[in-house]
N, C-alpha and C positions, 0 to 999 in steps of 0.2 A: 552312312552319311545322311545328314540333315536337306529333306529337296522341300522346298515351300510351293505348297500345292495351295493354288485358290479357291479349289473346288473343293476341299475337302468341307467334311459336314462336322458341326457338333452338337449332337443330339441333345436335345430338352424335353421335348413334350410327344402326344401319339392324338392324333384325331380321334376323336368322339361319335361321329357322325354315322347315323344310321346304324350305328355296333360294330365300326369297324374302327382296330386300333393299329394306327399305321405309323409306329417312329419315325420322328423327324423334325429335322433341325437347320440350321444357319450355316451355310457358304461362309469359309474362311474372309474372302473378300468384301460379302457383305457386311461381315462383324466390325470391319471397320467405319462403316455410316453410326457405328453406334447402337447399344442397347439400353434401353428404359424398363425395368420394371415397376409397381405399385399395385400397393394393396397393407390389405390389414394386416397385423399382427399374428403369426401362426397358422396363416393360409400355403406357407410352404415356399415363400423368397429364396431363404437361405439354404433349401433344397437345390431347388432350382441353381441355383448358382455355383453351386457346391457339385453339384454334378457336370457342370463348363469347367470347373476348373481339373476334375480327377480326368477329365479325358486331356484338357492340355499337356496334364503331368504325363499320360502314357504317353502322347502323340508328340513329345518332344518339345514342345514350345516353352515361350519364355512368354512368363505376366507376372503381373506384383498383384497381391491379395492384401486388401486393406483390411481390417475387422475390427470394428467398435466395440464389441464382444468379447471378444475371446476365442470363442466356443467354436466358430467355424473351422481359426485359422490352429488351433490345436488339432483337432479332425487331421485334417489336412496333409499333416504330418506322416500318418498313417497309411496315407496312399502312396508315399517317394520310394521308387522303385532302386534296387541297390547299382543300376548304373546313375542315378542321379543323384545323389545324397552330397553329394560336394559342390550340386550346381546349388545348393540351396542357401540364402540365408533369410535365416529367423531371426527377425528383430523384434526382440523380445525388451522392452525399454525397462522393465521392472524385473528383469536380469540387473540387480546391482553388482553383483561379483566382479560380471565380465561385461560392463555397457560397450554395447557397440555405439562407435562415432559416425554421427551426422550433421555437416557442415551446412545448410543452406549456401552462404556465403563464398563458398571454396568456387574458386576457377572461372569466374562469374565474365564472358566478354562483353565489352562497349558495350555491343549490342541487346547485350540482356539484361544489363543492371537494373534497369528502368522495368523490364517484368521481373523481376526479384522482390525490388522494393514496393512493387505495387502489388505482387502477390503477400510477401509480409504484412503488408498496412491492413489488404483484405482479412488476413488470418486475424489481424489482432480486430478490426472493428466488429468481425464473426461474434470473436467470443468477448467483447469486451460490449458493442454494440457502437452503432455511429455515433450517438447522442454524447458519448461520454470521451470522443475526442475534439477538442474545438480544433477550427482552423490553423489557429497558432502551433498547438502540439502535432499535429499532422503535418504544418510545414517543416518544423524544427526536425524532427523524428524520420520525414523523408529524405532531409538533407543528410542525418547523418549517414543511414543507412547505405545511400549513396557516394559521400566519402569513403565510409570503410570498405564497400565492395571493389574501392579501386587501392588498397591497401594491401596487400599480400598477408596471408592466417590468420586474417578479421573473423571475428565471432558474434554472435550477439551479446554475449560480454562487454565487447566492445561499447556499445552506445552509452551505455551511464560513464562508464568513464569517460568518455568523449566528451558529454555533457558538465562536467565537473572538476576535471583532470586537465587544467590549460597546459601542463609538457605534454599530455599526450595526444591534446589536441591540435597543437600546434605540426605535433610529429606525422599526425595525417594528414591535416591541411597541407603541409608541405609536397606531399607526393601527389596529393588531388590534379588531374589533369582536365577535368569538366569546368570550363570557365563559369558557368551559372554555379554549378556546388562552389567550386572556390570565393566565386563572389561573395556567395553567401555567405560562409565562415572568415569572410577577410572583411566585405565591407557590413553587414547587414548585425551576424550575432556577435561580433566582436564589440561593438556600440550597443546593442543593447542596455538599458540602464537593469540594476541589478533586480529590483521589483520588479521589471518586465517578464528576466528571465525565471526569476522565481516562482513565477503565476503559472507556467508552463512546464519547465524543467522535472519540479517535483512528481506530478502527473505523470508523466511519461514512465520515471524511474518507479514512480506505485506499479507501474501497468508491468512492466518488462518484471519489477524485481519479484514478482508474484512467481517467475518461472524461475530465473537466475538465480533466487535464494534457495531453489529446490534440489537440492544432490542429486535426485533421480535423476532431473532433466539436465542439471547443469554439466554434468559429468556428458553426457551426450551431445549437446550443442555448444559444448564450451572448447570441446578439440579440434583443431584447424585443419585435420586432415581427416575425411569422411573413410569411415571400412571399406567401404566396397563404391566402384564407381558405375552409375547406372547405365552413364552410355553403353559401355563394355557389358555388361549386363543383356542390355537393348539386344547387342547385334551378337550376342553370343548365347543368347535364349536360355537365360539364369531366372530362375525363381527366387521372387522377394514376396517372403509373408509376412507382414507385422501386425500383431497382437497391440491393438491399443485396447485393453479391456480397461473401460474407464470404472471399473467399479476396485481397479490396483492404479491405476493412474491419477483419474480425476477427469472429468470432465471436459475443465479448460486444458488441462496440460495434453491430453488424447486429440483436441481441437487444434492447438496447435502444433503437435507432430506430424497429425494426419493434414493438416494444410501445407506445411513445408514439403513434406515427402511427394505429396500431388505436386508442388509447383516445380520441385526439382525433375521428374520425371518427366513434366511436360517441355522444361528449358531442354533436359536429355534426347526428350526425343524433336525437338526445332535444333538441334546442333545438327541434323543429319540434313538440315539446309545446304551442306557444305559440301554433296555431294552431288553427280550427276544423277540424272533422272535414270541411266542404264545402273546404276550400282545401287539405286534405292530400291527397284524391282527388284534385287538380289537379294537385297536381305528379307527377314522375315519379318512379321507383324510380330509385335509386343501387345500384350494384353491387362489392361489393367480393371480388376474389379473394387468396388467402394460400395460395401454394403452399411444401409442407414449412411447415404453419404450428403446429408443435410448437414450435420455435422463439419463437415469439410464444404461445403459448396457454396463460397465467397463470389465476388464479383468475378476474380480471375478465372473461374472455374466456366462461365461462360462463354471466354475467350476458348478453353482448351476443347470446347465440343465443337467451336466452328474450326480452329484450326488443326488438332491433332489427326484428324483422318489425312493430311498432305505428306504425312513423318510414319504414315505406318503404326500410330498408335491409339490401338480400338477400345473403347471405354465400355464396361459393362457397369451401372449404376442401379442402385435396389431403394427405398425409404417408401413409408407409410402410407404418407397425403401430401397434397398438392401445396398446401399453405406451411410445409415446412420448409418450402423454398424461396427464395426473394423473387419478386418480381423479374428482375434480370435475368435471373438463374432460369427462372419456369422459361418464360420467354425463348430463353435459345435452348432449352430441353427440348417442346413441343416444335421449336422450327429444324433442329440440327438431325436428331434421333432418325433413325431410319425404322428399329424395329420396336414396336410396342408390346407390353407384355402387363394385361391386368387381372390382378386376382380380384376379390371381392373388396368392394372400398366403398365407403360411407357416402351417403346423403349430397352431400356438397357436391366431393370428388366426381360422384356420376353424373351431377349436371353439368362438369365444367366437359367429362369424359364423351359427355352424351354426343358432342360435336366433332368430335372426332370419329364414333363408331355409330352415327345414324348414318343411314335407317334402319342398319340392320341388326342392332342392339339399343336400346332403353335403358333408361336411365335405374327403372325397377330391375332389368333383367341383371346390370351390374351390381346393385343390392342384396342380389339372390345368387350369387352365385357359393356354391360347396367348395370345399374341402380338395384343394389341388386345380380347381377346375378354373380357364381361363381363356379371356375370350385376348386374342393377339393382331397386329396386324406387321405382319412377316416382311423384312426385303429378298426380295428373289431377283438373282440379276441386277441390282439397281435400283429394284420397282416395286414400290411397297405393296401389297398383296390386302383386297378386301378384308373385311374384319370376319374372324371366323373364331369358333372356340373350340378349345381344344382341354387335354388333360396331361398335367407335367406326370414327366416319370417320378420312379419311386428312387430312392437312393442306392447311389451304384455300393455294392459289396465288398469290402474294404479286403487288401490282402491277406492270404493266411498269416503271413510273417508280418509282424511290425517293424519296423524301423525307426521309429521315432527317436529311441533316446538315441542311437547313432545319429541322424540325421541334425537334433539338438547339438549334441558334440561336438561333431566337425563345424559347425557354422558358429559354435560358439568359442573352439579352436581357433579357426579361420579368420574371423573379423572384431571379436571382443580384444580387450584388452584389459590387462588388471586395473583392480578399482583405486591401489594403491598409489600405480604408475601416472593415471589419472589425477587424481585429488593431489597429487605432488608436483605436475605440471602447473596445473589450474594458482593451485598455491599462490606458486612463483612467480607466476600471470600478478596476483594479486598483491602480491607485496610488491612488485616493481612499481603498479601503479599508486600503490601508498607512499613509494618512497619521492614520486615524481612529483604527488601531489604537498609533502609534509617533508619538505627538504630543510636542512638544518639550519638555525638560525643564531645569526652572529648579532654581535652584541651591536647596537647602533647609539648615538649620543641622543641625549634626551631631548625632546623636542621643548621651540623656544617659540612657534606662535601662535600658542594658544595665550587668553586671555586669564588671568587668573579669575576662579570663583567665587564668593563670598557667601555667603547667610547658609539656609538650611544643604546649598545645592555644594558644600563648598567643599573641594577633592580633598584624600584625606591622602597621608603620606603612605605609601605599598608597605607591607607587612614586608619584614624580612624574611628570609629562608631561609631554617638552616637546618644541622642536621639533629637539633631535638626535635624539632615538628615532626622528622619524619618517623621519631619512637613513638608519636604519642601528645608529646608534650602540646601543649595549647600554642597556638602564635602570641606572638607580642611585641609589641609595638614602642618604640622610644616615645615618640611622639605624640601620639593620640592617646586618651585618659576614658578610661570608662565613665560612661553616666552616672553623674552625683558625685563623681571622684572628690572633687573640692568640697562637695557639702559633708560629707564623712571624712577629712582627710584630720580638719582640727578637732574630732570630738573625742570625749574617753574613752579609750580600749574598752575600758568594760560595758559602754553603750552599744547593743545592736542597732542593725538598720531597721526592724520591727518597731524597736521601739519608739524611735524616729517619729514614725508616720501610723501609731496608734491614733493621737486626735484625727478625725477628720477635716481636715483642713487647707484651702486653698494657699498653698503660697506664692508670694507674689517673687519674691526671688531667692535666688541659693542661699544668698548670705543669711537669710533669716531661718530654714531649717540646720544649720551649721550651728547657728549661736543658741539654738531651743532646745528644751527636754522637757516630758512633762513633770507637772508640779501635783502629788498626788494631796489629794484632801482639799483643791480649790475647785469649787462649785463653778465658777464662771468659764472653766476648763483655761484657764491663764497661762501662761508658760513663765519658768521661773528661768532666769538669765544661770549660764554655765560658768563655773569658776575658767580661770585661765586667762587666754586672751584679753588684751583691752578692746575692747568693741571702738569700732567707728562709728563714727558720724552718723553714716550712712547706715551704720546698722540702728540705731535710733532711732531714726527716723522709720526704717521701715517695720519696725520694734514696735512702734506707738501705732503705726497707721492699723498694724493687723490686732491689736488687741483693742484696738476703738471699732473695728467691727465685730469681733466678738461682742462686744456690750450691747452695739444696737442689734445685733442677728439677736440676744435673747431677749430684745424689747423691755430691758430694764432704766428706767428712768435716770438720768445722768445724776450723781449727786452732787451736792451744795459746795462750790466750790469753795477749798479754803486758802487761810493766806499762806503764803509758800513759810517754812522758817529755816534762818542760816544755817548753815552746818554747823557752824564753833557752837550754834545755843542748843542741837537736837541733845548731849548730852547731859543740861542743863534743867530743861523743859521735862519734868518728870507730870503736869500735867496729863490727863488722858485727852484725847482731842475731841472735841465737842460734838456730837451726836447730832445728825440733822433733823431737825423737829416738824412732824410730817403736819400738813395743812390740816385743818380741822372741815368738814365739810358739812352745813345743817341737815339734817336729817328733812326738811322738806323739797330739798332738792334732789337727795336722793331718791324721793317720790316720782321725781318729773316724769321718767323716762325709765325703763325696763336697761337695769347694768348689762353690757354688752363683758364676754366671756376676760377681755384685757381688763376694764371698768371691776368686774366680780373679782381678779385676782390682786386689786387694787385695794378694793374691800378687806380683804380678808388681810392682807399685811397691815391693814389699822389696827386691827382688831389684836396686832400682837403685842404682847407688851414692850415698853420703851428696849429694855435690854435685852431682849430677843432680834429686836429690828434693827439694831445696830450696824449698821455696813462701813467697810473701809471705805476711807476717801480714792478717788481714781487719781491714785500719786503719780500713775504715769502721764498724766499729765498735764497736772501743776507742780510736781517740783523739778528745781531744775537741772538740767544735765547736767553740770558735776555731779549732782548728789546722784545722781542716778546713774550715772558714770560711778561710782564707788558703791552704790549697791552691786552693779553688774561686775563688778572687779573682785567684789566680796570681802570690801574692806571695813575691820570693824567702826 
């Protein structure tokens, strides 16, 4: 039987002094004021601490082993003696087979929500940073958190839906029993204008879905019912070792488990508030180590150093330097900590250190220190003990027999679950929440008051649907007409649309590329009128206007107008029609002035002779629209 001795001792280090090496170590009752280590890298922390934990494991005790690593909490393994191998579990998060479940959320009273949600927010600004949540997303994101903790198998799943999902927001508002949270999701985000919510919302679900999108983790914090319950743990002195090796994890995702698993442990161990002061002495101390626990050491984290020594739960803490902690953090480290423990640590570190162990140690002497070797200041009794140095042991001898892969077994037996059973849960989880959000939509009558649209902005009739579109076939529309539809509708089949729009040419409107084709072997690039159709009016007109800029765009001189003649005499009239007889110009005036490049190709058409320089009259227009009405008609 288990008897909790306060005196007992558990060794770490051996004096140095004068040549004498005399083991010794920290009273049960004092490990509760707390232990701090620091120091550099491979001066022998994870020694050191790894040897507090293989004598817990002989001596009976119950502590949780954090590891950023890996490397220690595998070790570790190999010490679980075969009456204990079933107090064990190994939470192993990159075990996808069989993830063990962890709720943060689960079983949360009144009284703790508010350190839940305020240890969560800590974990996220950890890894996410302060800067990058405004006050807006901090308020929204603690409200939810807060609704759901008073929801019965709330997850962190939860919150984006919350955020997104009005049935299943409404479903929690409903049971909310905190009049500020309900306030706030009935009078405050209910009114929100949509752009408000938007500016905020999205943020939040970036930050969360960074996890929630990830199998490893989600499969883990997405089940309502945690594996194993820590209280029960606490007071029946169970071993919890988790493996966050962020180099199979990640980082942020090790950041965040390793923050939740701290805050839950610490709610675990303030539940034993509910006990008398004769029954807290009964139980035994719970031990928790957190090597490199910068990682984890949020704002909350300086709450659990001032209060966890009143619950019986002793903190053993190990990282590098002193600026890997916030200001907060360091703060109630250097005021809470009873025992101190530094190996050799940089420049900075021993000046901030120097105040703590002058006069009897230098700020040079903690620059110099070797290989194990470390100057401490001990609680003894209660009473923190001068600063003295000492040298840690070597590593305790691991047993002849392993046990490991048993010890892996049964806790993976014990508290996993298939990955299957999992992910077909979660599923279900998820499709409910799509069907609440994308509920089925019945047919409603058209709406009648809207304004109708006119010009370029002007609504066009909805395509139908049916079931060729869904082979393949293209949509198409009763109503609406493809572009140019009308200026290709009356041309000849054997005209393409290329050949259309070979001139370069501006058109002024449909009807005039509808009634043109070109006319090959006319220099002035002219268009000759299409048999068929009788032309309007309007097509005349806009007939004449574009082929009188053609004339001026090539800067040829208008010619001599002549007199129109009747129709009934064109058949009669077998004269040729009179050639315009170009000005004569004296060659001394030609002198005056140096021909400009229009003036020179002036020149040069004098110079041709009469019947060469012959040009057709601009019949479009001077004769008159009948006749030109029966050319375009193409009547002999």
């Amino acid at each position: 039987m288990y008897l909790y001795d306060k005196n007992r001792i558990t060794y770490f280090a051996e004096t140095d002094r004068r040549n004498k090496r005399i083991p010794f170590g920290i009273k049960a009752e004092d490990r509760t004021r707390h232990m701090y280590i620091i120091g550099k890298t491979g001066m022998g922390k994870s020694t050191c601490i790894e040897n507090m934990v293989v004598q817990d494991i002989k001596n009976g005790e119950g502590f949780a082993f954090i590891d950023p690593h890996g490397k220690s909490a595998a070790l570790l393994l190999d010490y679980i003696p075969e009456d204990r191998v079933k107090d064990v579990v190994y939470f192993a998060p990159f075990d996808t087979d069989n993830p063990i479940s962890f709720n943060v959320m689960e079983d949360v009273g009144p009284d703790k929500r508010h350190l839940v949600a305020n240890g969560l927010m800590s974990a996220f600004k950890k890894i996410w940073g302060p800067e990058t949540f405004s006050a807006r997303m901090e308020y929204i994101l603690m409200n939810a958190l807060l609704a759901l903790l008073e929801y019965p198998d709330s997850t962190l799943l939860g919150v984006s839906r919350m955020l997104t999902d009005k049935a299943y927001r409404k479903k929690i508002v409903d049971n909310v029993k905190d009049p500020s949270v309900r306030a706030y999701w009935v009078d405050e985000f209910a009114k929100y204008s949509e752009n408000y919510a938007k500016e905020a919302v999205p943020g939040i679900q970036n930050k969360l879905g960074q996890f929630t999108s990830n199998p490893l983790i989600r499969n883990i914090i997405g089940q309502p019912k945690s594996s194993f319950d820590l209280r029960k743990m606490m007071d029946e002195r169970k071993i919890l070792i988790v493996n966050l090796s962020k180099g199979q994890l990640g980082e942020g995702n090790a950041a965040l488990l390793g923050g939740m698993i701290i805050t839950k442990i610490y709610l675990a161990a303030m539940s034993r508030a509910d006990l008398t002061e004769g029954e807290l002495k009964k139980l035994p101390n719970f031990y928790m180590y957190v090597d490199e626990f910068q990682n984890f050491a949020n704002e909350s984290f300086a709450d659990i150093l001032s209060e966890a020594r009143k619950y019986k739960l002793a903190l053993t803490v190990a990282h590098q330097y002193i600026k890997q902690m916030d200001e907060k953090v360091a703060d109630a480290v250097f005021g809470n900590v009873g025992t101190q423990i530094m190996f050799r640590v940089g420049a900075p570190d021993a000046e901030v250190l120097e105040k703590e162990y002058a006069p009897v140690f230098t700020a040079e002497d903690m620059v110099s220190l070797g290989l194990t070797q470390i100057y401490l200041k001990l609680m003894i009794d209660g009473v923190a003990s001068h600063p003295f140095s000492a040298v840690t042991i070597g590593p305790i001898a691991p047993p002849v027999k392993s046990l490991r892969e048993e010890v892996f077994a049964a806790s993976r037996t014990t508290y996993g679950h298939p990955r299957e059973k999992i992910e077909r849960e979660i599923a279900e989880w998820f499709a409910g929440a799509s069907e609440a959000q994308a509920p089925e939509r019945t047919p409603s009558a058209p709406r009648t008051d809207r304004q109708p649209r006119s010009g370029a902005h002007a609504e066009r009739p909805r395509q139908k649907f049916t079931s060729q579109n869904l082979s393949g076939q293209a949509f198409r529309s009763e109503k609406v007409e493809k572009p140019f539809a009308r200026a290709f509708k009356d041309l000849p089949k054997q005209e393409s649309k290329e050949d259309i729009f070979k001139p370069k040419l501006a058109f002024q409107t449909v009807e005039l590329s509808a009634l043109a084709q070109p006319q090959s072997g006319n220099r002035s690039g002219a268009f000759a009128p299409t048999r068929g159709k009788r032309p309007s009016a309007g097509n005349l007109v806009g007939l004449k206007a574009a082929l009188a800029d053609i004339v001026e765009a090539e800067n040829k001189p208008a010619p001599t107008p002549i007199v129109p003649v009747p129709v009934q005499n064109l058949a009669q009239n077998t004269q040729p029609i009179p050639a315009v007889q170009p000005k004569i110009v004296p060659e001394e005036k030609k002198a005056e002035a140096p021909a400009r490049p229009l003036e020179q190709k002036k020149e040069i058409q004098k110079e041709i002779p009469q019947e060469e320089k012959r040009e057709e009259p601009n019949i479009i227009k001077e004769v008159p629209e009948d006749v030109l009405t029966a050319i375009l008609r193409g009547d002999d």
